[in-house]
DSSP file (Angstrom, degrees, kcal/mol; ACC not computed):
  #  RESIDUE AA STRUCTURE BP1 BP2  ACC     N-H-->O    O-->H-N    N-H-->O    O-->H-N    TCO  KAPPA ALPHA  PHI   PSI    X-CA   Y-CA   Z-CA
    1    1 A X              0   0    0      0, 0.0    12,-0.7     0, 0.0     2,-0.2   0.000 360.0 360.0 360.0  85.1  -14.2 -114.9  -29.0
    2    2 A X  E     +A   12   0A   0     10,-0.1    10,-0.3     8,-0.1     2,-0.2  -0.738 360.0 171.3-100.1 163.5  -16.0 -114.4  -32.3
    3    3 A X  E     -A   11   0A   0      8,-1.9     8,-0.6    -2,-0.2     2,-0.2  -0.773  28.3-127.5-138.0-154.2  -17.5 -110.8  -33.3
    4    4 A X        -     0   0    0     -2,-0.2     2,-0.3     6,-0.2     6,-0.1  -0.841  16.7-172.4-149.2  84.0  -18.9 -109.4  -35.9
    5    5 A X    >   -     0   0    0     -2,-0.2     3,-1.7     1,-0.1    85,-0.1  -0.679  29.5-129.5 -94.9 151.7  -17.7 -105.8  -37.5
    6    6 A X  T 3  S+     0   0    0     -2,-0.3    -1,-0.1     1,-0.3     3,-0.1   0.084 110.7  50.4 -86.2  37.8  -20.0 -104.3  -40.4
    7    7 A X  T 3  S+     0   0    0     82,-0.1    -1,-0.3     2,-0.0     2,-0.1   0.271 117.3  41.4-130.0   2.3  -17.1 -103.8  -42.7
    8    8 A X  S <  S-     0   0    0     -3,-1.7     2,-0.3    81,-0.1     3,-0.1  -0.203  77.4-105.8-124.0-168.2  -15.8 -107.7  -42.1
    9    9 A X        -     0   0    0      1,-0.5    -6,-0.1    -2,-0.1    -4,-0.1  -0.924  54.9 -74.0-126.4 150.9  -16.7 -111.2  -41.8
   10   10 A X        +     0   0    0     -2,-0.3    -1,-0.5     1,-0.1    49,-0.3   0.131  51.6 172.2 -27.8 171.3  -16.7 -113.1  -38.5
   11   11 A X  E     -A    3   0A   0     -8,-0.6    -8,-1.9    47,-0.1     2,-0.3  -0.829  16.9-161.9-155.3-168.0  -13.9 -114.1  -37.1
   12   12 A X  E     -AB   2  57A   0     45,-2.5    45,-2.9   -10,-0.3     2,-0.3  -0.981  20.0-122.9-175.6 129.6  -12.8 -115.6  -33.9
   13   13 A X  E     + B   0  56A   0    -12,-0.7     2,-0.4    -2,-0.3    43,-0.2  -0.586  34.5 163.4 -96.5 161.6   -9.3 -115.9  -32.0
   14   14 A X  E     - B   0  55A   0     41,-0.9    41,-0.9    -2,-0.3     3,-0.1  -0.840  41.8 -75.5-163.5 110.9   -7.9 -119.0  -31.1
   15   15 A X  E     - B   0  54A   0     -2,-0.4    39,-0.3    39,-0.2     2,-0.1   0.535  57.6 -86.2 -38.0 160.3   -4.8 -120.2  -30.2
   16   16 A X        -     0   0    0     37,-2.5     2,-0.3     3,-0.0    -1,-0.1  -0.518  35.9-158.8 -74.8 147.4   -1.8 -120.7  -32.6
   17   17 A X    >>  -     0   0    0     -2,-0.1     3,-1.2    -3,-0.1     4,-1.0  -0.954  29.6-126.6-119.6 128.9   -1.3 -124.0  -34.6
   18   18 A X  G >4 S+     0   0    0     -2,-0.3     3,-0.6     1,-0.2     4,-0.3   0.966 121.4  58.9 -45.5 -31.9    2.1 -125.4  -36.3
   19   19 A X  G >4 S+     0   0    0      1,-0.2     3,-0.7     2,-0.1    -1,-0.2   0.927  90.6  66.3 -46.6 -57.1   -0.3 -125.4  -39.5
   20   20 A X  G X> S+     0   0    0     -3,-1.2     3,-2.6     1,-0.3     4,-0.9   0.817  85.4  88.5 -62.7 -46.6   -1.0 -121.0  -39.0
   21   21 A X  G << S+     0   0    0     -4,-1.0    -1,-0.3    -3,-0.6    -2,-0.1   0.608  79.9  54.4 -58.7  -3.7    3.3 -120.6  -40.1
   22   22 A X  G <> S+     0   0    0     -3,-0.7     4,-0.7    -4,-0.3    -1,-0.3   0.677 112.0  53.4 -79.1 -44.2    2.6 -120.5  -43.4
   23   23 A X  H X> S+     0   0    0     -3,-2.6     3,-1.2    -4,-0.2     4,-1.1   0.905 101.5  45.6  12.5-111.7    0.5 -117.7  -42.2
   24   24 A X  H 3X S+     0   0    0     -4,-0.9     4,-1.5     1,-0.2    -1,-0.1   0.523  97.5  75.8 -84.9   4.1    2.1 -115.5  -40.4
   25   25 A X  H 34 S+     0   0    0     -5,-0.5    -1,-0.2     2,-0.2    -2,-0.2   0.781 108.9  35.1 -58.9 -26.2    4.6 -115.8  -43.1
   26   26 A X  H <X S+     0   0    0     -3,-1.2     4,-0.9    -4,-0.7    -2,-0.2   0.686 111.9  57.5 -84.7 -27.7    1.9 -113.5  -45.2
   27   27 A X  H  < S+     0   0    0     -4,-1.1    55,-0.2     1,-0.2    57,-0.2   0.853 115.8  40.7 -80.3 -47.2    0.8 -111.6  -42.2
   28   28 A X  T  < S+     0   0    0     -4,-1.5    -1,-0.2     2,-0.2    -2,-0.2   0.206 105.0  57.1 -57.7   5.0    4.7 -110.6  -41.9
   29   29 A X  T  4 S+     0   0    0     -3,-0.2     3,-0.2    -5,-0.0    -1,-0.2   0.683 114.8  39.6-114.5 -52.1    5.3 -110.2  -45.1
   30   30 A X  S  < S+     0   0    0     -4,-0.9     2,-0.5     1,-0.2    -2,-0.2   0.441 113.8  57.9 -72.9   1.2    2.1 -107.2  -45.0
   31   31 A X        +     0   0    0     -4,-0.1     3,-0.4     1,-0.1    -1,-0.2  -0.828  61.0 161.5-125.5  79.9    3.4 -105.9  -41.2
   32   32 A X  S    S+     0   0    0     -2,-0.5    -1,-0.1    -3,-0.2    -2,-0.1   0.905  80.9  62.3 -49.4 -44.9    7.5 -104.8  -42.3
   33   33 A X  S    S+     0   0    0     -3,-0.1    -1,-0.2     2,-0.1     2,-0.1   0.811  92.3  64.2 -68.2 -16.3    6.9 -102.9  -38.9
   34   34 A X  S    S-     0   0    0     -3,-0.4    45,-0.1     1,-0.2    47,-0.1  -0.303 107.1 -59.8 -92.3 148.9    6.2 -106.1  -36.3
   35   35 A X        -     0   0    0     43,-0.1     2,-0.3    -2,-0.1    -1,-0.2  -0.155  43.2-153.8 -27.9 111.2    9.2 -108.6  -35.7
   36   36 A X        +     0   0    0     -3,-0.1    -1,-0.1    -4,-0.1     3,-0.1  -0.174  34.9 143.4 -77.0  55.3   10.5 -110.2  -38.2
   37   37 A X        -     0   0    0     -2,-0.3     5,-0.1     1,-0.1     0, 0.0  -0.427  56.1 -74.2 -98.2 161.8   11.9 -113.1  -37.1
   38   38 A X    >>  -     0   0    0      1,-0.1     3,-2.3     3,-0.1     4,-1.4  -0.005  40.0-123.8 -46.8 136.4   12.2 -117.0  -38.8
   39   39 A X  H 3> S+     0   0    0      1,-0.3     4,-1.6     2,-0.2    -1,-0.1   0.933 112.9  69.3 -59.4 -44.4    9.0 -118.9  -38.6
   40   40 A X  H 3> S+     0   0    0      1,-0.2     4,-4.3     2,-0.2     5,-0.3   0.973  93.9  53.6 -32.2 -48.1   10.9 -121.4  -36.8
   41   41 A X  H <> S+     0   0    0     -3,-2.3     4,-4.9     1,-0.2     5,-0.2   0.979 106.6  54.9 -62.6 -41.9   11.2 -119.0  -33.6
   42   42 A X  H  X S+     0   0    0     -4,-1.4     4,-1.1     1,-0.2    -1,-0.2   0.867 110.7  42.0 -59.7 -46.2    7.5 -118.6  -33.7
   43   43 A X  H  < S+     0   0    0     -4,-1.6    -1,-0.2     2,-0.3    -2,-0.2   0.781 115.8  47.1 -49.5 -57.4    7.0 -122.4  -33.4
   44   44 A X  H >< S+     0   0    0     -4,-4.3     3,-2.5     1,-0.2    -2,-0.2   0.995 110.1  66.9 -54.7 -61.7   10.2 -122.9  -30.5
   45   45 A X  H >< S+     0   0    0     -4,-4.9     3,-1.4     1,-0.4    -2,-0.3   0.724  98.8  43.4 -60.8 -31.1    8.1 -119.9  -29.1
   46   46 A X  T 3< S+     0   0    0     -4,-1.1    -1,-0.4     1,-0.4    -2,-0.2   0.394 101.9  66.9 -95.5  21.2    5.0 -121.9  -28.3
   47   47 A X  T <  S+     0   0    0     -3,-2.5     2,-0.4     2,-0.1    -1,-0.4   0.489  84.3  84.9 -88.6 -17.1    6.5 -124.6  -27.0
   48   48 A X  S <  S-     0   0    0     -3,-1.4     3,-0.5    -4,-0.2    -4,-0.0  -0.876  87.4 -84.2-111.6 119.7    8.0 -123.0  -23.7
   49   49 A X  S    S+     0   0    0     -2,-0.4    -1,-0.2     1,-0.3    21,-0.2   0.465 114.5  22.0  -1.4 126.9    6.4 -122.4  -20.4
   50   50 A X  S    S+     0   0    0     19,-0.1    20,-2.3    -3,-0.1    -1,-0.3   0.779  88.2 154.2  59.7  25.8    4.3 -119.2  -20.1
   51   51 A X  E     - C   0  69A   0     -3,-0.5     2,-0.3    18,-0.3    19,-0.2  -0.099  24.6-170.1 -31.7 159.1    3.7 -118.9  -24.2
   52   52 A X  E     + C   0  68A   0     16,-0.8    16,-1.8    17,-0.1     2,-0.2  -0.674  12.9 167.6-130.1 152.9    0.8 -117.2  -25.3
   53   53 A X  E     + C   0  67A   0     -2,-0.3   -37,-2.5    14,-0.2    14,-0.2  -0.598   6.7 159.8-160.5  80.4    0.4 -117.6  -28.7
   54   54 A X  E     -BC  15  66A   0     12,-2.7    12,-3.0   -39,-0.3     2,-0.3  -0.756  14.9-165.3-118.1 151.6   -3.1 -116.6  -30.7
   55   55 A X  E     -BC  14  65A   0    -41,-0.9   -41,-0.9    10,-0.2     2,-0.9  -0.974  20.0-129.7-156.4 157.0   -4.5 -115.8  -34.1
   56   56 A X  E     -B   13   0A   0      8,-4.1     7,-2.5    -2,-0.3     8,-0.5  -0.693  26.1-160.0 -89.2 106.2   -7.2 -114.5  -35.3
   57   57 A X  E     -BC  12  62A   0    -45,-2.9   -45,-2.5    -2,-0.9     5,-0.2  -0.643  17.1-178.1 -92.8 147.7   -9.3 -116.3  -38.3
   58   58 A X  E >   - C   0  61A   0      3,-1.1     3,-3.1    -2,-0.4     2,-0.2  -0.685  56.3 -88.2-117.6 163.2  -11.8 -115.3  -40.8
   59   59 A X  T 3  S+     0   0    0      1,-0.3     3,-0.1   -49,-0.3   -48,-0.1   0.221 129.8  44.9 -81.4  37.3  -13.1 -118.3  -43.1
   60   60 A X  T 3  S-     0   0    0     -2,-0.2     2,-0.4     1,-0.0    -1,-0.3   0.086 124.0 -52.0-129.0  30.0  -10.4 -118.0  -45.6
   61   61 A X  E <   -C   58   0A   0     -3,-3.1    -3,-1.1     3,-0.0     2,-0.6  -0.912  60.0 -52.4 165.4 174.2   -7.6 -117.7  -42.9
   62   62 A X  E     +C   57   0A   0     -2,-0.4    -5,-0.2    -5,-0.2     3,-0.1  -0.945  48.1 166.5-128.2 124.5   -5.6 -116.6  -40.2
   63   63 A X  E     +     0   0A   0     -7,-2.5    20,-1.3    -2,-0.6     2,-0.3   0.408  58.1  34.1-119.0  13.6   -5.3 -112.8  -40.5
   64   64 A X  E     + D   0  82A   0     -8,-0.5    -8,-4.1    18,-0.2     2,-0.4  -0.954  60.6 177.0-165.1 138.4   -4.0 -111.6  -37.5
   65   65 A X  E     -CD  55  81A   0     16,-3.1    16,-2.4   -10,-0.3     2,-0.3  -0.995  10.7-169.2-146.0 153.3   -1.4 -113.0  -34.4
   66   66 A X  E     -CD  54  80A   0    -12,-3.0   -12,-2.7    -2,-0.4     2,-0.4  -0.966   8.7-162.0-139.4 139.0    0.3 -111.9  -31.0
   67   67 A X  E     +CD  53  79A   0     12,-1.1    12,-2.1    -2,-0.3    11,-0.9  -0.957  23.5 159.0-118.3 140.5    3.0 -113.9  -29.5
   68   68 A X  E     -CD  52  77A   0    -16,-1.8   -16,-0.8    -2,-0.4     2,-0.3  -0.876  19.8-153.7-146.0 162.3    3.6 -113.1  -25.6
   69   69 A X  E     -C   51   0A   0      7,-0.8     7,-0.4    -2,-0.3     2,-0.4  -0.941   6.9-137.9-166.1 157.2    5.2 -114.8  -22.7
   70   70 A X        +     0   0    0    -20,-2.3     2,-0.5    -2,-0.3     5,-0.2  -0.948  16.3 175.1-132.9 113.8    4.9 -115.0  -19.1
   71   71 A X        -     0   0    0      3,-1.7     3,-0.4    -2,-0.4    -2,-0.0  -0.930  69.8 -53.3-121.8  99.3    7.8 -115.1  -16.2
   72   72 A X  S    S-     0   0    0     -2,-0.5     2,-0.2     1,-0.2    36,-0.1  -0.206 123.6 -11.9  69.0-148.9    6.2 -114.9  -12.7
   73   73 A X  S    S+     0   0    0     35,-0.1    36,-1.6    34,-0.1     2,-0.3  -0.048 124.2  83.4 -60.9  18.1    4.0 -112.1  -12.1
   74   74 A X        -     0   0    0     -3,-0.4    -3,-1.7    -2,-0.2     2,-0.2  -0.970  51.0-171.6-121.5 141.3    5.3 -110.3  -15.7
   75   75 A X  E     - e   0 111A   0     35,-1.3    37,-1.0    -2,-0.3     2,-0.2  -0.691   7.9-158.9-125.7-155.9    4.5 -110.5  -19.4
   76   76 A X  E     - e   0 112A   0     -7,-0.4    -7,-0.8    -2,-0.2     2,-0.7  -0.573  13.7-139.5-172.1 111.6    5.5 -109.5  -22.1
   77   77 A X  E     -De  68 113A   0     35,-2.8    37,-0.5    -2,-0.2    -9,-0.3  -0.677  22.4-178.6 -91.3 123.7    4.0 -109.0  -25.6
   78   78 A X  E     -     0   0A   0    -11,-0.9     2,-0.3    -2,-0.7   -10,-0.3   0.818  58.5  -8.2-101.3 -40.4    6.5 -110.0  -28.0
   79   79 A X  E     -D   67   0A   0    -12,-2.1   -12,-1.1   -45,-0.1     2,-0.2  -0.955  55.3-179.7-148.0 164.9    5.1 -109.5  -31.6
   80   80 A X  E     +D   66   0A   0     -2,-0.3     2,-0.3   -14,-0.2   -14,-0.2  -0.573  18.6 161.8-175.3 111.1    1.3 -108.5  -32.8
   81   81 A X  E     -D   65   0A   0    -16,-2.4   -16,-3.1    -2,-0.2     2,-0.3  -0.942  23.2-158.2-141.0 161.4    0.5 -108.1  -36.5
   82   82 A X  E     -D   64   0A   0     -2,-0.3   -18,-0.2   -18,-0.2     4,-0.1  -0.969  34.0-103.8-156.8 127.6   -2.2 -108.0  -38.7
   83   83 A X    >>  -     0   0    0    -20,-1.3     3,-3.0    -2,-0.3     4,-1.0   0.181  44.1-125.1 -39.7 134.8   -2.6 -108.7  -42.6
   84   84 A X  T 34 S+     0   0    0      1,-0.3    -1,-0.2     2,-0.2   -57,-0.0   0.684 108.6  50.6 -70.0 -14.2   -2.9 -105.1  -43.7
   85   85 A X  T 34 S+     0   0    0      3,-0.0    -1,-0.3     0, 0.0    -2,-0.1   0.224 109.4  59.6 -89.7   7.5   -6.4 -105.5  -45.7
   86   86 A X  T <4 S+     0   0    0     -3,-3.0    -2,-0.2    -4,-0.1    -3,-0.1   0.871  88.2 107.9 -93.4 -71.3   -7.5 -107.1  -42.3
   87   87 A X     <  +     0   0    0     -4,-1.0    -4,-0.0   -24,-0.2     5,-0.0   0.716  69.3  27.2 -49.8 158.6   -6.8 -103.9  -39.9
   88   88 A X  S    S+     0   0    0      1,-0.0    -1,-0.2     0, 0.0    -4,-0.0   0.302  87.0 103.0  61.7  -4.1   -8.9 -101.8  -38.4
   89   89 A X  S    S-     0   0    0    -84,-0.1   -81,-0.1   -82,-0.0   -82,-0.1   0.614  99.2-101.2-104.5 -39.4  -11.7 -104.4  -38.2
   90   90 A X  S  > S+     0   0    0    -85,-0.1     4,-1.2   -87,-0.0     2,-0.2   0.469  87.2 120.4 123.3  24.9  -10.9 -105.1  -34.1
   91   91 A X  T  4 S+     0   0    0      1,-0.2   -35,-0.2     2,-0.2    -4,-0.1  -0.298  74.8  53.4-126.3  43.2   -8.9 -108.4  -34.4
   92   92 A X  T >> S+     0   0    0     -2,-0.2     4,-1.7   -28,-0.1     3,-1.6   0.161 106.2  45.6-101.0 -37.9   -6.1 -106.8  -32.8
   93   93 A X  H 3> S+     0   0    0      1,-0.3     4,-2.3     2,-0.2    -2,-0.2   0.809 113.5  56.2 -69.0 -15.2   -7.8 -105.5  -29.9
   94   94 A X  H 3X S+     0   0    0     -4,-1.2     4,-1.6     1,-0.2    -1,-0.3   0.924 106.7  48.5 -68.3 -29.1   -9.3 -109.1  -29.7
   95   95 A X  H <4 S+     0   0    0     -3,-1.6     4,-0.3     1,-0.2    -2,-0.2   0.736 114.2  47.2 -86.6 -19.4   -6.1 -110.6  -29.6
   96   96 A X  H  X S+     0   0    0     -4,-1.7     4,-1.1     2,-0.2     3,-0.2   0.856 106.5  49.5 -82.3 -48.0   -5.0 -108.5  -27.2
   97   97 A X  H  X S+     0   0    0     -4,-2.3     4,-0.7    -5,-0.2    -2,-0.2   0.663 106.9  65.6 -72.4 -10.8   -7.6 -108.5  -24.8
   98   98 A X  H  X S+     0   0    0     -4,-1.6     4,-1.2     3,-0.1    -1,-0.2   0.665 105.2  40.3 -49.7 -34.3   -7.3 -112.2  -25.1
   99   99 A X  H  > S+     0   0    0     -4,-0.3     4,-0.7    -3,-0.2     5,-0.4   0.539 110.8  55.9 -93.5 -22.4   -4.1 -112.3  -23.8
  100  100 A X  H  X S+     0   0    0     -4,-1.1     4,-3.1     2,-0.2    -2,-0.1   0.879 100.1  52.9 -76.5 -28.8   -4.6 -110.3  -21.6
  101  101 A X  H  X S+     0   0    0     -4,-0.7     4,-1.6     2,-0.2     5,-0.4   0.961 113.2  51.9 -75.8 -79.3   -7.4 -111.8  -19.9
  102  102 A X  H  X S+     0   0    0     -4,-1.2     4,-0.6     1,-0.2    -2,-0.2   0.813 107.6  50.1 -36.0 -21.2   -5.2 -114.9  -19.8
  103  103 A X  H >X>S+     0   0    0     -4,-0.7     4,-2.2     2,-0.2     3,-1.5   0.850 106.6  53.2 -91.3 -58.3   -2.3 -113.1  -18.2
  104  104 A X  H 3<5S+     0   0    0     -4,-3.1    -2,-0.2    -5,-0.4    -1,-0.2   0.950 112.6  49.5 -50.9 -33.8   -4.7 -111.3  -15.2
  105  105 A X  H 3<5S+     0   0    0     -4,-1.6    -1,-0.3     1,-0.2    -2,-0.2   0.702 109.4  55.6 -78.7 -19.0   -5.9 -115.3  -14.3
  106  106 A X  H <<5S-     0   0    0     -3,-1.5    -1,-0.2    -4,-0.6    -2,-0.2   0.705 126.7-101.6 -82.9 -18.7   -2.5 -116.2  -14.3
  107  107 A X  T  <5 +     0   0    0     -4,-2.2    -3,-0.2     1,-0.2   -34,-0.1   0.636  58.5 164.2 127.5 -10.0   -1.5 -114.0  -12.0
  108  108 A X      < -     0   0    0     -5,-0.5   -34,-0.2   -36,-0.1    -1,-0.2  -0.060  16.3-175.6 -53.4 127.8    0.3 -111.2  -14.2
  109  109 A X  S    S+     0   0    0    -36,-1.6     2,-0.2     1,-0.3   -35,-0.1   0.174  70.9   8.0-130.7   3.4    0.7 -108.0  -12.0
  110  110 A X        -     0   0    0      2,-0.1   -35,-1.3   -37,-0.0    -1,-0.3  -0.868  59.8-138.5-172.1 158.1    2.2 -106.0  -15.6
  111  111 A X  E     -eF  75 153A   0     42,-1.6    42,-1.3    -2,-0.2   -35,-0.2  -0.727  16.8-165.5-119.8  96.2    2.8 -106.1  -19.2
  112  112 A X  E     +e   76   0A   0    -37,-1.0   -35,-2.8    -2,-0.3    40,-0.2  -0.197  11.9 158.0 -74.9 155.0    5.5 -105.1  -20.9
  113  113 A X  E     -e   77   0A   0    -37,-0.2    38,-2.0    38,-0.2     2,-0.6  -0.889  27.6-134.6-156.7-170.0    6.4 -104.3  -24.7
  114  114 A X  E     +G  150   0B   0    -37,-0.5     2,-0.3    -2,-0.2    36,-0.2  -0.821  21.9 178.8-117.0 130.4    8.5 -102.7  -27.0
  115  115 A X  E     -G  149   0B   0     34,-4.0    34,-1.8    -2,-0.6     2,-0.3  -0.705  39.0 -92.1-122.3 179.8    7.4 -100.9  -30.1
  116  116 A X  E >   -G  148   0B   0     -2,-0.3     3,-2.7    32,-0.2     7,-0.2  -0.775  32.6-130.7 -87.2 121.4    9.2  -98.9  -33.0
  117  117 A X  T 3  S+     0   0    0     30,-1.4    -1,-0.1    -2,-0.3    31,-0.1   0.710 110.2  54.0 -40.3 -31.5    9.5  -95.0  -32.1
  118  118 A X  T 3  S+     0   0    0     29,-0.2     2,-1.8     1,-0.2    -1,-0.3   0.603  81.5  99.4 -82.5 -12.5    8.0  -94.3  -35.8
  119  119 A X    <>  +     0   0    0     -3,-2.7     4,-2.0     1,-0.2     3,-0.4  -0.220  41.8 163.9 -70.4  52.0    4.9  -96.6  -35.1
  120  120 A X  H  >>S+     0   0    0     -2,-1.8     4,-2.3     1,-0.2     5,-0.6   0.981  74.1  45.1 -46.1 -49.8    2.5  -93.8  -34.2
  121  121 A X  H  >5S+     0   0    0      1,-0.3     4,-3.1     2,-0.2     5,-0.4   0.871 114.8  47.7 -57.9 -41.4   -0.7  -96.3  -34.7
  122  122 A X  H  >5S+     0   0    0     -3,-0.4     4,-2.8     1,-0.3    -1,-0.3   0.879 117.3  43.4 -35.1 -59.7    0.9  -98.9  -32.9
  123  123 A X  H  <5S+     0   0    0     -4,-2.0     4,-0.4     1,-0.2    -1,-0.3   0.842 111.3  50.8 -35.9 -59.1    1.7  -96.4  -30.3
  124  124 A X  H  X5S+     0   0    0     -4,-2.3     4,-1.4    -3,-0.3    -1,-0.2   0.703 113.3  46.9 -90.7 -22.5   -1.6  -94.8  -30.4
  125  125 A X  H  X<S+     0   0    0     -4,-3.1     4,-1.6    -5,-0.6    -1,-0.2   0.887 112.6  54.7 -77.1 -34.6   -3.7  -98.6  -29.9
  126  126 A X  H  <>S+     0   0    0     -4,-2.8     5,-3.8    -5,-0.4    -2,-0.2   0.879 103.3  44.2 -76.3 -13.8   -1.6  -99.2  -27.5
  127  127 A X  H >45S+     0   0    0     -4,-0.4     3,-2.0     3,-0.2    -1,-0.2   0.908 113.2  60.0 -73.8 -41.1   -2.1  -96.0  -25.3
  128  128 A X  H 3<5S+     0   0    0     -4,-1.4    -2,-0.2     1,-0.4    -1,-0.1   0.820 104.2  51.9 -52.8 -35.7   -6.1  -96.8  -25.9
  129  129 A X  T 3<5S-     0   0    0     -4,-1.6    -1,-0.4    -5,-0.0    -2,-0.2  -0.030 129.4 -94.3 -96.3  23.9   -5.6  -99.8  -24.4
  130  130 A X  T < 5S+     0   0    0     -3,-2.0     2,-0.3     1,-0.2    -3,-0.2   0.287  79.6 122.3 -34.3  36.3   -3.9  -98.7  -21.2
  131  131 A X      < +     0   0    0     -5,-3.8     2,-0.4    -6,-0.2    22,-0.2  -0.657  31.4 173.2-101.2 140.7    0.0  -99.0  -21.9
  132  132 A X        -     0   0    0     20,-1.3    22,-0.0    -2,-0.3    -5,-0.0  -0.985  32.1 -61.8-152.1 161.0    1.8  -96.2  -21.5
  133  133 A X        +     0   0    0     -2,-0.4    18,-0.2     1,-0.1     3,-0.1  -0.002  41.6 154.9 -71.3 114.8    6.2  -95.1  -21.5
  134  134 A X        -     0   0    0     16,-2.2     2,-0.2     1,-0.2    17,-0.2   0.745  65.3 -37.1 -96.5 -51.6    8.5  -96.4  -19.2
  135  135 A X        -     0   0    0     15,-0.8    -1,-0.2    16,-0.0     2,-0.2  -0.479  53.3-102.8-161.6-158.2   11.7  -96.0  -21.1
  136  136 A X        -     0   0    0     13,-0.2     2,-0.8    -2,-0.2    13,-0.2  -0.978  17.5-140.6-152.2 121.2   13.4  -96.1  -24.4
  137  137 A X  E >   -H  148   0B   0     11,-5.9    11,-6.7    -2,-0.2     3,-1.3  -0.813  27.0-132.5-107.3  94.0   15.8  -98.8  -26.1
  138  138 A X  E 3  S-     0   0B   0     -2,-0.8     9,-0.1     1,-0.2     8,-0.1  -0.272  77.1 -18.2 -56.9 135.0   18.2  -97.3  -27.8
  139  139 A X  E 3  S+     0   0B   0     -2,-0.2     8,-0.2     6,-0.1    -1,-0.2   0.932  87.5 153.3  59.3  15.6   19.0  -98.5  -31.4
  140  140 A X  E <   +     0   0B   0     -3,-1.3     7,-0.3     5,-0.1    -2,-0.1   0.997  54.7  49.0 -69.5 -55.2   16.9 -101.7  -30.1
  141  141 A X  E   > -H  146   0B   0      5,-2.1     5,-1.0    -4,-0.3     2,-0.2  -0.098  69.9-148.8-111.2 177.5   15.8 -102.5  -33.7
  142  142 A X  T   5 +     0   0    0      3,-0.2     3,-0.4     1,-0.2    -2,-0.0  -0.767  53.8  65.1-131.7 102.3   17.3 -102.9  -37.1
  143  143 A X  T   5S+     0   0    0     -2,-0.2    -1,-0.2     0, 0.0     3,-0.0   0.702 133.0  17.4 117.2  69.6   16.6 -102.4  -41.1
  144  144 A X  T   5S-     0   0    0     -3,-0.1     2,-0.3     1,-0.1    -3,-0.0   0.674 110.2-120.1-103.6-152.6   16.4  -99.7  -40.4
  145  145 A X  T   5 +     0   0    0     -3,-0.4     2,-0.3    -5,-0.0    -3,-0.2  -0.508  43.7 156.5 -85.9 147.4   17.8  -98.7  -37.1
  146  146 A X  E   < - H   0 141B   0     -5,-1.0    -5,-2.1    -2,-0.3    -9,-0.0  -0.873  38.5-112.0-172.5 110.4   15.3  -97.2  -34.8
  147  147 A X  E     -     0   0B   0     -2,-0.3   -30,-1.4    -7,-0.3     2,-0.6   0.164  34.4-131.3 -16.0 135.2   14.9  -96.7  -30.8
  148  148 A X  E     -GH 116 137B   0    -11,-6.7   -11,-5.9   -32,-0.2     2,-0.4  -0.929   7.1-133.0-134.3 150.6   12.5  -98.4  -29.3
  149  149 A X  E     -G  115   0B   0    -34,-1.8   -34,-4.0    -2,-0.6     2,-0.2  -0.915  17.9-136.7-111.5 131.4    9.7  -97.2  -26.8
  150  150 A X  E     +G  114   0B   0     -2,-0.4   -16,-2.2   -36,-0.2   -15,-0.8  -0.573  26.1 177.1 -50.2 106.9    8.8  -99.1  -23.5
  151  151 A X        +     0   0    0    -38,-2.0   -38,-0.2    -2,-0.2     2,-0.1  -0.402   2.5 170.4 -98.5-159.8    5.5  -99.5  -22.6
  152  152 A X        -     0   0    0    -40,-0.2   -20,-1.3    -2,-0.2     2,-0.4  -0.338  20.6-134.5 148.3 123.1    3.4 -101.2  -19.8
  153  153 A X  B     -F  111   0A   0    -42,-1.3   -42,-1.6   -22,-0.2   -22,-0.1  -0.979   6.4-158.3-107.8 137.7    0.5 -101.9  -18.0
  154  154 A X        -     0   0    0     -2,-0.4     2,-0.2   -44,-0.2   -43,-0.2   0.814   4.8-154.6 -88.7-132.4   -0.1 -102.0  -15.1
  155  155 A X        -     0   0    0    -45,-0.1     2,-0.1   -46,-0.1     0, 0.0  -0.016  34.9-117.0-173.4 139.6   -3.3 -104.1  -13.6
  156  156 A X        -     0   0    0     -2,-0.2     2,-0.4     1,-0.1     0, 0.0  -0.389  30.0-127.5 -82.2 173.2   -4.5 -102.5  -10.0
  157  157 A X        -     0   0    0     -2,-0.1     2,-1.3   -48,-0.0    -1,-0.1  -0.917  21.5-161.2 -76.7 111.5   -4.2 -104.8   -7.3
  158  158 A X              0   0    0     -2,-0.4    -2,-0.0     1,-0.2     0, 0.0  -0.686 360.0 360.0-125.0 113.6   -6.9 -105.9   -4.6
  159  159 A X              0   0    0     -2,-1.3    -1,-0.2     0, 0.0     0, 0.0   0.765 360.0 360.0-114.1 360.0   -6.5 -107.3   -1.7
């Protein structure tokens, strides 16, 4: 999926590589707000049934990843960051509509995830893109401690 924005340079998403964890150790390091969890987990993660696992590269890099995963007819996007001089540029919404596109051919009938109540932009791409509040998790996150808000989309059915 490459494009082209007039403030950027190509890029193109592409699935994740053990090589990229070094990576999204820098892409995490510029996101405090997305999951922080050990580069290890990221690595277990693409190894198990129903993974999705992309990042986006530019030719000096990988500046942008989402990790997801898929249990029947559910998914569930688990982390999605992007280097903070990358942002704005569309290579979230690529990464997203990447996955997403994989999850409707698999069979995915919703998508869940959970974001930090204080993440208005997060919030606000994710409403743009059709997700919108189911719930709340209290105290879901930590460092510091923070509710988290439930999204989901929905994908119609036809039969």
């Amino acid at each position: 999926m490459p494009a082209e924005t007039q403030l950027g340079p190509i890029w193109n998403v592409r699935p994740f590589r053990a090589s990229d964890a070094k990576a999204l150790a820098k892409i995490l390091q510029s996101a405090t707000e997305a999951a922080q969890w050990p580069l290890e987990s990221y690595e277990r993660m693409t190894q198990l049934p129903g993974a999705v696992a992309l990042v986006c590269e530019i030719s000096t890099g990988v500046t942008a990843f989402l990790i997801a995963r898929q249990l029947a007819d559910e998914a569930e996007v688990l982390n999605l960051a992007v280097l903070t001089e990358a942002r704005r540029q569309g290579q979230a919404t690529a990464l997203l509509a990447a996955a997403t596109h994989q999850f409707q051919n698999s069979g995915v009938l919703r998508i869940f995830l959970e974001v930090r109540e204080s993440n208005q932009p997060a919030i606000a791409f994710y409403a743009k893109h059709g997700f919108t509040p189911t719930g709340r998790r209290k105290a879901y996150y930590r460092d510091p401690v923070e509710d988290a808000l439930c999204l989901e989309m929905k994908f119609s059915t036809t039969t």
